[in-house]
N, C-alpha and C positions, 0 to 999 in steps of 0.2 A: 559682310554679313556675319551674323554673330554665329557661336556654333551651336549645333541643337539638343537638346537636354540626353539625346544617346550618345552623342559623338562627346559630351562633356563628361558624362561617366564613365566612359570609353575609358578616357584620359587620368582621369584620377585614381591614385592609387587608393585601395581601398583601406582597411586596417583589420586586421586579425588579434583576437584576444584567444592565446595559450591556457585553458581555463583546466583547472583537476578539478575531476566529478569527485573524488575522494574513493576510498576501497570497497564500495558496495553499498550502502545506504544508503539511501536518497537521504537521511533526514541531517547528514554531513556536509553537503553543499554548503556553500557562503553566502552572503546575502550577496556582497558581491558578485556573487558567481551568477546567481539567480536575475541580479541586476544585467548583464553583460547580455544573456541568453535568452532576457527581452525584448533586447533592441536587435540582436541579431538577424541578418538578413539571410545568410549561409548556415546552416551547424554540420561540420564533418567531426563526427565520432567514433567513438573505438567501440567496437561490439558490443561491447560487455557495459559501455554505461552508456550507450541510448537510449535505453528507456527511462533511466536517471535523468538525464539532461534534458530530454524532448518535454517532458510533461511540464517546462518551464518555456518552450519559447514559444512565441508568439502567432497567432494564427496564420499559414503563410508561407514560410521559414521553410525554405530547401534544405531539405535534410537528403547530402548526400553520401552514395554506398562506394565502396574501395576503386570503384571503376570510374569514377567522377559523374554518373550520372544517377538523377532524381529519385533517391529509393522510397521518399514520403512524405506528405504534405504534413508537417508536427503543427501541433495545440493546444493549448492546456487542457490537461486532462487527458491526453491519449494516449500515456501510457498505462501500462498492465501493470505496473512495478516491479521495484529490482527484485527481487526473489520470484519472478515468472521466466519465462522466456523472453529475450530480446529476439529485435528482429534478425538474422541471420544477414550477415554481411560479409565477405569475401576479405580479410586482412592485409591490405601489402604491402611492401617492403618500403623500407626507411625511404627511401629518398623518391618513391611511389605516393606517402603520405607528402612531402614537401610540394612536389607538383599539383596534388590535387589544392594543396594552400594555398599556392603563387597562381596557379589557375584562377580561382575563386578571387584572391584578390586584386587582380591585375583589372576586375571586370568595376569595380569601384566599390565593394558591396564589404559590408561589416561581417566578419566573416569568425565563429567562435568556434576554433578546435579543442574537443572536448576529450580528455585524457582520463585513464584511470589513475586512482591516486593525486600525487603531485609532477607538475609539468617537471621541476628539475631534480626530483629522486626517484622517481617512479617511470619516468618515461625518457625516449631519445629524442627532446626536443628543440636542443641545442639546432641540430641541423639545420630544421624549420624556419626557427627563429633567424640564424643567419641567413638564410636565402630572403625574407624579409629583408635584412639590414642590409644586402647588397642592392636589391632594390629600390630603397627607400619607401619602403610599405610601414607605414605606423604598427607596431605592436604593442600588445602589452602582457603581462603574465599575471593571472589570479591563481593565487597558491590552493591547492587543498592538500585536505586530510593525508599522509602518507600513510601508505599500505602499513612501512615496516613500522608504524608509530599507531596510528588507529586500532586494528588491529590485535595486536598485544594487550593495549587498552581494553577491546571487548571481549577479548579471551580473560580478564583478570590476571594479567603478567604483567604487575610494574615495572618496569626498566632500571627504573633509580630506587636504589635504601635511603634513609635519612642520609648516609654517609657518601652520598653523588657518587654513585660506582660510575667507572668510564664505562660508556657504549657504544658502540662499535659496529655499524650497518656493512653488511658483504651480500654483494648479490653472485648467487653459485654459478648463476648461468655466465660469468664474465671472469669471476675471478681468477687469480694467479696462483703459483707456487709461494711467491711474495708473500702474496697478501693471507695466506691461510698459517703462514708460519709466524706472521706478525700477530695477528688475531690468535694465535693458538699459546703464542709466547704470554701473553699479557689476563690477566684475571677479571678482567671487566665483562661485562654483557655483552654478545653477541647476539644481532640480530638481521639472523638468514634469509635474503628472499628465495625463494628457490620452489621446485614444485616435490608433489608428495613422494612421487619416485626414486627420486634425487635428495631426500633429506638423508636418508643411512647412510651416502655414498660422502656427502657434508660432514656427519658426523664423523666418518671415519677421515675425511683430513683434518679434523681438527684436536682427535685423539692422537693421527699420527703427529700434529704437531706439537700436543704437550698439552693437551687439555686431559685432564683427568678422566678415564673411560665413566666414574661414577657422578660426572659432571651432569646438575638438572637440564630437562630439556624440556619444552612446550612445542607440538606442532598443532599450529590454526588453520583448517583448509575454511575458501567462502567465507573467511572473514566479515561481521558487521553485517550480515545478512542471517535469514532466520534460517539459512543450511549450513550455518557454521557450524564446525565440531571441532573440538581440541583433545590432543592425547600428551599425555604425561609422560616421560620418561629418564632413560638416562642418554647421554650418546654411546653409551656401550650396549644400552638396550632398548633402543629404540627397532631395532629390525626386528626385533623379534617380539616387542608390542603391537608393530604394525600386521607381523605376521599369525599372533593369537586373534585378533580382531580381522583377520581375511579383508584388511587393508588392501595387501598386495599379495600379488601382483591383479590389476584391473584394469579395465578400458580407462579409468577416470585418473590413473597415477600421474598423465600429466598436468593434473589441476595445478594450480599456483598458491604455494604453502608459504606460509611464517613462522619460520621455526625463531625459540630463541632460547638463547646458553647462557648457563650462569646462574651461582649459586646468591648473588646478590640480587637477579630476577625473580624471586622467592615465586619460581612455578610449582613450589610444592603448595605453597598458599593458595591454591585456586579453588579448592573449595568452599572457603571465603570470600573469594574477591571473586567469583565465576558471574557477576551478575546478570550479564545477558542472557546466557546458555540457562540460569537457574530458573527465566522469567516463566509465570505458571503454564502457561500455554507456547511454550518457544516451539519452533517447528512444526505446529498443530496445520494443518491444512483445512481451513473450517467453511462447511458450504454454506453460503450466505442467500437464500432463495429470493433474491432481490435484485431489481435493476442496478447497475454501476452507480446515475443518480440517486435513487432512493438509500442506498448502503453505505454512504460514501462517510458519515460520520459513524454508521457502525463498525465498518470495515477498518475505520481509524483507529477505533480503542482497539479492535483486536488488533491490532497491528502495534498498539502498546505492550498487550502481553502477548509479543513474542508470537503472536499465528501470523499464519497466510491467507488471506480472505479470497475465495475464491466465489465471483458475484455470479448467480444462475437466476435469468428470470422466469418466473413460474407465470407471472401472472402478463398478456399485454394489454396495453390501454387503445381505445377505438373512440372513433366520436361516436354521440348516440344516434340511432337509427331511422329517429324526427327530430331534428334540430330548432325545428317551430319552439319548443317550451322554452328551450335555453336562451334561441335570440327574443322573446318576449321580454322573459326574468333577465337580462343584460338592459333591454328598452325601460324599465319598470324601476332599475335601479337606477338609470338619469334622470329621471321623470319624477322622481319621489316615492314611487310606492312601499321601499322598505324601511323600517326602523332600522334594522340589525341584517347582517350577513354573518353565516358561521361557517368555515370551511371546518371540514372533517379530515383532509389530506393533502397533502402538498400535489399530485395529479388534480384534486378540486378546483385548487392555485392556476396551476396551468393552463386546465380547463375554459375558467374564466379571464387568464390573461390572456390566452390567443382570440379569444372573443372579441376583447378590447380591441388587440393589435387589428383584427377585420376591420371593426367599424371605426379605427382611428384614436379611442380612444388610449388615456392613460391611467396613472393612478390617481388623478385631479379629480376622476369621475366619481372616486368614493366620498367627499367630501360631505360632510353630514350626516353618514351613515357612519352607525356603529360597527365593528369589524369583530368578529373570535375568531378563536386557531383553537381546534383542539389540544395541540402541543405544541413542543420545542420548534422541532422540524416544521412543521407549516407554518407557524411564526416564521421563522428564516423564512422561507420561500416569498412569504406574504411582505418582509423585508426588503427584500433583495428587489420585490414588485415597485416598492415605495411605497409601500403602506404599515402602517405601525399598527397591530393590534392592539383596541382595546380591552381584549378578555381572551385570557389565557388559562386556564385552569390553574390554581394553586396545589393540588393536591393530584391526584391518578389524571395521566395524561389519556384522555378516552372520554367516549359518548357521555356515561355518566359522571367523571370528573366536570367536562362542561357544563351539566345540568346543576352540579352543585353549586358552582357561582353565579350560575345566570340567573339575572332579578325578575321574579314575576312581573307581568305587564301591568303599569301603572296609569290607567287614562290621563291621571293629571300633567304628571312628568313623562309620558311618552306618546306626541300626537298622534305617530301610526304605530299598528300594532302587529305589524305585520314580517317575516322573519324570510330572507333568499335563503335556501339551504341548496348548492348546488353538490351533486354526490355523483356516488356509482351507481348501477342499475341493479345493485346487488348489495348495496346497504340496507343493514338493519332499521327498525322502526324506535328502536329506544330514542333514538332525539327528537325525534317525530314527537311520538306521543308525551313527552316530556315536558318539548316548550307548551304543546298545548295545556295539560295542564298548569301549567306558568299564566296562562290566559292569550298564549300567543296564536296569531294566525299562522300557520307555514306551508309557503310554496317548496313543497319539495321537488326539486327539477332537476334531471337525469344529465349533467356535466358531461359524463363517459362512458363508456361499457368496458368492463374487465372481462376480457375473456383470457383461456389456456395459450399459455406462449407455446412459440414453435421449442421442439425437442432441444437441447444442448449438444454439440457436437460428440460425434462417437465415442472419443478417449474420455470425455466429461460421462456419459452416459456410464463406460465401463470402468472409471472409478467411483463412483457411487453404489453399482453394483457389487465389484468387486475387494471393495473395502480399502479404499487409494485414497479417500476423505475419513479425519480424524472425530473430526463432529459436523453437525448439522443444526442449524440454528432455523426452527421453524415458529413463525412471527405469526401466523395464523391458521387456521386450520383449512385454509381454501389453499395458503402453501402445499400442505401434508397433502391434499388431493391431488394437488397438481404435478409437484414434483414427481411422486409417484407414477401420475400418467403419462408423464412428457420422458419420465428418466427410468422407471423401476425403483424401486425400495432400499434404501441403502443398506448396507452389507451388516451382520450381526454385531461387528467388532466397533463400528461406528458411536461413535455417543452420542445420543440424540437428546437435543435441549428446545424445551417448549416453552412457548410463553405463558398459560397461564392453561387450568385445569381445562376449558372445552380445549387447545388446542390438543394438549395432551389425551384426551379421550378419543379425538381421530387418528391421532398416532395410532394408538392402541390398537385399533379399531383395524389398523392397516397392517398387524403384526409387529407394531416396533413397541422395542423399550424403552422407556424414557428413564434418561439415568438426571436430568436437570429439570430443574423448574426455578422460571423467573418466581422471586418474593412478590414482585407486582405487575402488571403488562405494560412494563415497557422494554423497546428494544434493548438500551443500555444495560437496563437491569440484570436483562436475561444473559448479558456478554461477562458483565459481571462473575453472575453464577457460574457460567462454564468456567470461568478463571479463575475460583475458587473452588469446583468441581477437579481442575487439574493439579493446582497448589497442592489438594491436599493428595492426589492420587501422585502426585510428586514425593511428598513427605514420606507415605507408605512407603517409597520404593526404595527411597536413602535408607529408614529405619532399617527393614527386612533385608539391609544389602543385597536389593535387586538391581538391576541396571536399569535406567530410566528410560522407558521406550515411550514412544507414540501408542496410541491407541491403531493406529495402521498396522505396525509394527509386531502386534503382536502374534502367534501361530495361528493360522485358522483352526475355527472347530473351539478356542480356546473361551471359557467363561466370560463374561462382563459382567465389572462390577457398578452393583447400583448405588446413584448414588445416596446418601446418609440421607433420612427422615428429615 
């Protein structure tokens, strides 16, 4: 009798891929890496890059926590990103990580241990791997990013001059007497892994072993993330740079730092080469009053310059309250009755795709009808449907950009004359009244209702009040109402960016200042602006030799400045 598909997986040994998330960025990963963490059946990670790794594997995917059992079902897209919270997992010891691998593997299953850094400079992975190799368990290794080399790179600390200086990696937490009188002897670059506590204490074996007290120094805490910070120094004066900046002594001193020595590491250069840390919005905490889907390409670009998107939804979506108009307008569009369909919103999209999915339908069903998207974003959506739009606005993505290219209704060239608009129960009348002018008929038919989303949780609630969020990007003026009712008013120190003059009137309206305005209503535009609202409040503060803070950051009570006409 043959064996049965449990007792055969029993048997077979699985395979494990040693993969480096790299030093904090998600956008470091390999493709590689991303390849592996597809097909994986297991992912055991290290704290600190779960939420890096997860938001790649596959729906499914036993993601387990230090104790070998199930701490979360992963999916694309379900992480928060690296610069939020990871999920909290219990770390344990070296030969504690090998078990939970041989565990996992023993059971037949592809199994991807996900490291910070690189699996063979960054982590104790040797072990692992051997306890594989005596089993005969298939492994394999995807290299990433190393801390002590990434890092450096985004702090702007080259390692090498045209003239290949030697460089030299010690990690403090291991090293010897050896190894620091070697490294102290020789004039090449050192580069320390060590934590922030621990770097003066580094310094000082490397002065005692002949490194020049006046020898440069860079230390990177949070590396490649937008909570990096880097200080300058010497080794003879780094303690007491750490100690004008109330560095130390702190709960945080055991963070994990990169320090690096050496006057061929030109860390005096960093003012030039600082490129991440300079980006116009780096560290900004920017509230995004929008769902995760809806934000997820705004939340992108900021996440170009340098902020942290933090998505709050104001608004939630509901079916409408008689569903009779919508499943007609669905029966109406098989049947012939419309020339044209115009979505107004990717929720429009939705709307009308889950209508389909009831009655079975696909996107075959639009066939013959003309198709618009107000913009970009509902294009996509409308995409993603299987349907191609044919009219997209060339010019202001909005009600009235659509009205500009839509062609008056032509008897001869257009047999029906007749237009589906499925919407909100709170949309305007400008497209309404519009195509009719055009000579068009329009079923306006209520797709959804938007009402006020539930509150944001309490620490969200008290840093908007209390000035914990850098900016606030409000997209509409039903935001500005909402946000307000579900959260309170953000705090003085806030810099509030609008998209176009009504929403900015309700700001107003609400007590707030408006220091941005989109040039025109669109989201990007307006992300734009803020990033050229902090550029230039960046520049100001280099000129004035002030210290470059966050708008969080600065004293309460203190001024805001508006921004330029």
């Amino acid at each position: 009798m043959s064996p049965t598909t449990a007792e055969t997986t029993a048997c077979t040994p699985g395979h494990v891929t040693f993969l480096g998330a790299g030093p904090g960025d998600p956008g470091l990963l390999t493709l590689r890496a991303v390849e592996a963490l597809a097909r994986a059946d297991v992912l055991i990670a290290e704290p600190e890059v779960l939420d890096v790794v997860r938001t790649h594997a596959r729906t499914g995917v036993s993601v387990l926590d230090a104790s070998g059992r199930t701490a979360a079902t992963g999916s694309a897209g379900s992480t928060t990103g690296a610069d939020e919270a990871s999920t909290a997992v219990t770390v344990p010891a070296l030969g504690d990580w090998s078990n939970l691998v041989m565990e996992a593997a023993r059971s037949g299953k592809r199994v991807v241990r996900a490291v910070s850094g690189d699996p063979g400079l960054d982590a104790y992975a040797a072990e692992e791997m051997l306890a594989c190799a005596a089993e005969g368990v298939v492994f394999e290794v995807v290299p990433g990013v190393a801390a002590a080399v990434g890092v450096p790179a985004y702090a702007g600390v080259p390692l090498r001059d045209a003239e290949g200086a030697d460089v030299r990696f010690v990690d403090a937490r291991t090293a010897s007497e050896r190894c620091w009188s070697e490294v102290g002897a020789s004039d090449g670059t050192v580069v320390v892994s060590t934590t922030l506590d621990a770097v003066a204490a580094a310094a000082g074996e490397l002065v005692a072993a002949g490194r020049k007290p006046d020898t440069p120094l860079s230390v990177t805490v949070a590396g490649t993330t937008t909570r990096q910070k880097t200080w300058t120094a010497t080794l003879g004066t780094i303690a007491q740079t750490f100690k004008q900046a109330k560095v130390l002594p702190s709960p945080e001193g055991h963070r994990p730092a990169i320090a690096v020595v050496g006057e061929r590491s030109a860390p005096a250069q960093r003012d030039q080469l600082a490129w991440f840390e300079s980006k116009p919005l780096f560290g900004w905490k920017v509230l995004v009053p929008r769902t995760k889907e809806q934000a997820a390409s705004l939340s992108d670009q900021l996440r170009s310059y340098g902020a942290v998107p933090h998505e709050v939804p104001t608004i939630a979506v509901e079916p409408p309250r008689t569903p009779q108009q919508m499943e007609r307008a669905v029966k109406g569009l098989v049947t012939g009755r419309y020339e044209w369909i115009a979505f107004t919103s990717v929720n429009a999209v939705k709307a009308v795709r889950e209508k389909f999915e009831e009655y079975g339908l696909d996107a075959r069903a639009f066939a013959g009808i003309k198709v618009a998207a107000v913009g970009e974003q509902t294009a996509n959506a409308l995409i993603a449907f299987g349907v191609k739009p044919d009219l997209v606005p060339s010019g202001e993505q909005s009600a009235a950009g659509l009205l500009e290219d839509w062609p008056p209704y032509d008897p001869v060239f257009d047999p029906i004359d007749r237009v589906f608009l499925p919407r909100a129960d709170i949309a305007t009348e400008t497209l309404v009244a519009g195509l009719i002018d055009l000579g068009w008929e329009v079923d306006d038919v209520t797709a959804y209702r938007t009402v006020r989303a539930s509150p944001p949780p309490a620490e969200t609630r008290e840093a908007i009040k209390g000035g914990g969020f850098d900016a606030v990007l409000f997209t509409s003026s039903s935001t500005v109402r909402n946000l307000v009712g579900i959260a309170g008013k953000p705090h003085n120190v806030t810099v509030i960016a609008c998209i176009g003059p009504a929403t900015a009137k309700t700001a107003e309206e609400h007590g707030l200042r408006v220091d941005v305005m989109a040039p025109e209503p669109s989201v990007h535009k307006l992300a734009a602006a803020l990033a050229d609202f902090g550029a230039k409040r960046r520049a100001a503060a280099v000129e004035a030799g002030d210290p470059v803070l966050r708008p969080s950051e600065r004293r309460p009570g203190s001024r805001r400045r508006r921004a330029a006409p």
